[in-house]
N, C-alpha and C positions, 0 to 999 in steps of 0.2 A: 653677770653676763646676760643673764635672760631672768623672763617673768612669765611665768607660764599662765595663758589666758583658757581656760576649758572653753572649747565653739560650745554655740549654742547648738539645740536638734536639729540635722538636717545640713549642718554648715560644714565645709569639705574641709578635712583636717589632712592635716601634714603629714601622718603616717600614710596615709590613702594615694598621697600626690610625689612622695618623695623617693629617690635612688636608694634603694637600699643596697647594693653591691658598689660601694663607694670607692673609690680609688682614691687611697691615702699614701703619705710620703715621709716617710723617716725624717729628722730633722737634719742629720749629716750627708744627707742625700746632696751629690755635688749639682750645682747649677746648672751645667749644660746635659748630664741625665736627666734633670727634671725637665731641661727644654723640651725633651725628643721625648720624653714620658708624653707631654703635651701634644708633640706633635703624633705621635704615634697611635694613641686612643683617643685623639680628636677632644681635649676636653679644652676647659681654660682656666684651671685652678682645683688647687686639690687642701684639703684639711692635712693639718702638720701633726702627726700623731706619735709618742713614746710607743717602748715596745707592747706595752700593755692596752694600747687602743686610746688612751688617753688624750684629749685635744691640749696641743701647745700653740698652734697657729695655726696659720689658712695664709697660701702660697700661688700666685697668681699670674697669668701672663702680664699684668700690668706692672709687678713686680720688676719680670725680666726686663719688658719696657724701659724701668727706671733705670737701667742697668746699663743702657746708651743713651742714654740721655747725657747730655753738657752737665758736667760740675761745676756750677759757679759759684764764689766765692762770695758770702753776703757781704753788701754792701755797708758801708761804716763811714762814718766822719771823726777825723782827730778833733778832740779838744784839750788843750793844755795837753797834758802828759796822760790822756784816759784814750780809749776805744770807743765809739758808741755805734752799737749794729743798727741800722736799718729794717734790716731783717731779723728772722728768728736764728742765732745761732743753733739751735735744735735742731731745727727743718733742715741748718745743712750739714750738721754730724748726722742725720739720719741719712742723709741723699750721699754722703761718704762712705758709711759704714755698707751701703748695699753697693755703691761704686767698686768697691774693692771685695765683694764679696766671694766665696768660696762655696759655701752651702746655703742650703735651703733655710737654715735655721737666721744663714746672715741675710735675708731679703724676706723673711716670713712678717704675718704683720698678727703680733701677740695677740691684741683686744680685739676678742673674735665675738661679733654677736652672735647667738644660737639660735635653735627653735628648741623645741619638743616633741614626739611623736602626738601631742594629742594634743598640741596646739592649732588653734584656726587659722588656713592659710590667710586671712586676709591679714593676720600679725605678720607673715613675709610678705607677703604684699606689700605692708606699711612701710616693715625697715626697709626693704628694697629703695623704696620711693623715697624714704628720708635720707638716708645713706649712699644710694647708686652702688647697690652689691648686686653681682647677677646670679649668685648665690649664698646659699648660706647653711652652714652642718645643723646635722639635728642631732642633739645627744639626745642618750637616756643617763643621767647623773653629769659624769665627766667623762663617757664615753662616747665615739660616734659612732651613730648608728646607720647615719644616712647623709646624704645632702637636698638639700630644694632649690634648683634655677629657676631661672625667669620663666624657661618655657612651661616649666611647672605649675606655675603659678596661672600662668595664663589658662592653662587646661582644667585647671580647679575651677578658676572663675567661668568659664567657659568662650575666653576668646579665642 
């Protein structure tokens, strides 16, 4: 899930820039709590954690998003007696499975990039950029310890 990069001297690390009082979510947490979790303490996604603090996923208002979103049915062509998708049958069991969801755990998104506390913010900076995450959890092991947003980032860098 991560690689941890030691900053060089002087270079602003992640523990320095990062939420430590992070607001996490059970994974049987129902949908429309976690809505109003969102609305309520103004965030826009939260790390999906076991009782034990454990990261399982990372839960997003783009999630909820997908959740009115049109289910459409990938497109296909008969031939002879076979099926052939157009699209990813994948892409749209996954866009069903969150259609119909109940909890946090059925719209969570598993493969969750991290940082590290003593990782160099310009490594979230990077995945931000390659990814389009506006956050991202910091463990220490397989726990979290924090999170780092965008605005974070930008205040390390100093924009």
């Amino acid at each position: 899930m991560n690689e941890s990069v030691e900053g060089t001297e002087g270079e602003p690390l992640v523990a320095d820039y990062m939420v430590k009082d992070v607001i996490t979510v059970p994974p049987d947490m129902g949908v429309k709590e976690f809505a109003e979790l969102l609305r309520d303490k103004g965030i826009g996604g939260a790390p999906v954690v076991d009782e034990d603090g454990r990261l399982l996923g990372i839960v997003t208002e783009g999630d909820l998003m997908a959740l009115g979103s049109d289910l459409r049915f990938p497109l296909y062509i008969q031939f002879l007696d076979s099926l052939i998708y157009l699209e990813s049958a994948k892409k749209f069991e996954e866009r069903l499975r969150k259609a119909v969801a109940a909890t946090v755990a059925d719209i969570m998104t598993e493969h969750v990039y991290t940082v590290r506390p003593g990782d160099p913010v310009r490594k979230v900076a990077r995945l931000m950029s390659e990814h389009r995450f506006d956050r991202v959890p910091v463990v220490d092991g397989d726990k979290v310890v924090g999170i780092i947003g965008r605005h974070d980032v930008l205040e390390a860098l100093g924009l």
